[in-house]
N, C-alpha and C positions, 0 to 999 in steps of 0.2 A: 725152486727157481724164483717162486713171487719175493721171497726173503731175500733173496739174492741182488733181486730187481729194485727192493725196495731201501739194500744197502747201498746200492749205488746210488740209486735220487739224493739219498740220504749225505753220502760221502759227498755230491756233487754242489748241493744246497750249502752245506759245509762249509767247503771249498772258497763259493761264489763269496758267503759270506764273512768268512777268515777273510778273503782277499781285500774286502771293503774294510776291512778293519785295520790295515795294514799301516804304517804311520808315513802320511804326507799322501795316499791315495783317499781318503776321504773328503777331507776337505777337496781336492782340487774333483772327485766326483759331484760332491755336493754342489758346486759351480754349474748348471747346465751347458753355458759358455766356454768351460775350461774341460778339457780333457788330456789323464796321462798319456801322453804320446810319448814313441823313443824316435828318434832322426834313425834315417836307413843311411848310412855314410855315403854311398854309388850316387844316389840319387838325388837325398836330400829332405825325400816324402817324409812323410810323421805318420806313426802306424801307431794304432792303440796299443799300450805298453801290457792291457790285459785282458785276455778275454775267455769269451764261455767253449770250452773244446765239446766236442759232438761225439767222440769216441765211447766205444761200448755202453754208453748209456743211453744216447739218443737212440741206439737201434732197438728198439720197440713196437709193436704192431700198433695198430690204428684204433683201438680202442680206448674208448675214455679215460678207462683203470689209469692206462699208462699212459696216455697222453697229460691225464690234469697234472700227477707231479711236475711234470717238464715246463707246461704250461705258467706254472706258479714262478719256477726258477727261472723261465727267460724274463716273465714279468717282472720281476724282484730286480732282475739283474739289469734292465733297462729302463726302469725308474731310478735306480740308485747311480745312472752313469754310462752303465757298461755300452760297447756296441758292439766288439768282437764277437761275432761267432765261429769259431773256426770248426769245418766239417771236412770229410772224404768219400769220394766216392766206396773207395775201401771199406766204409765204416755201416758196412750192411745199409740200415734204412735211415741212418742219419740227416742225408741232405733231403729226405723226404720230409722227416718228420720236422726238421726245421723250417721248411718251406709251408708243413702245417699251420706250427705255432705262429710265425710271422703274420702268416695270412688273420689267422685268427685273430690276433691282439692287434693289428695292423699296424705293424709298424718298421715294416721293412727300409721306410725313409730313414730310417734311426738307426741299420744295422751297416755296420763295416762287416762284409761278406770276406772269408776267408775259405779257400778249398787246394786240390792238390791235385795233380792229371797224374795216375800212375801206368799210363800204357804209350807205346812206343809208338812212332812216327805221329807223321804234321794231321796224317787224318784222321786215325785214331782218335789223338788228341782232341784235337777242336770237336768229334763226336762228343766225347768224353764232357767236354767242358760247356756246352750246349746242352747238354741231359741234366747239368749240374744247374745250368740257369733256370729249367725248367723246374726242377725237385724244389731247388730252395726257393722259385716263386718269385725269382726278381731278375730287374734286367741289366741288373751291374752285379759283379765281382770284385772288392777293392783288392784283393792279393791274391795270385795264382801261385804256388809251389810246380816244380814242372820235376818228379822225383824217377 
């Protein structure tokens, strides 16, 4: 299982870092000021066109082992640009451990917060999504999915 664990860091570190290599997100990451954003057409908002996903790799226990990889790859990924985190309640201890890291590196002012409400009705919901402010440690959500 640690092999497992440490193929996914691994693949995600990867990822984060392919993604910054890509041609024409570089430079406009390298701009503090500029960021890849895509228009939502309804709307008109500009959402970051790329970000860090929380799916089965975030969900790891609270132990340093697992905590530092993560740790390194939000770092890495919010110095070079990124702000997207996108998580789920669904995704085991995902919005926790991202609520971890944030706190730790402090820099939740710097994160476009992404999540997804997967259970039915208005009360549920807003339960749902109230437990999610709280895990990930902050008091805005820039994108809700309602699936």
């Amino acid at each position: 299982m640690q092999n497992e664990y440490r193929r996914q860091v691994l693949k995600l570190g990867l990822t984060a870092a392919g993604a910054m290599m890509l041609p024409g997100l570089k430079p406009a990451l390298a701009d503090s000021n500029r960021q890849l954003a895509r228009t939502i057409p309804s709307s008109g908002d500009n959402i970051p066109a790329v970000g860090l996903g929380t799916s089965r790799t975030f969900n790891v226990g609270s132990g340093e082992n697992e905590l530092a990889p993560l740790r390194e790859v939000v770092h890495s990924f919010v110095e070079r640009g990124g702000t997207m985190v996108d998580s789920s309640p669904m995704y085991g201890r995902a919005e926790r451990v991202v609520g971890e890291l944030v706190t730790d590196l402090n820099i939740g002012d710097r994160i476009f917060f992404a999540t997804k409400v997967w259970t039915p009705g208005k009360s549920a919901g807003k339960s749902q999504m109230e437990d999610s402010f709280r895990l990930m440690a902050t008091d805005h959500i820039d994108l809700e999915l309602d699936l």
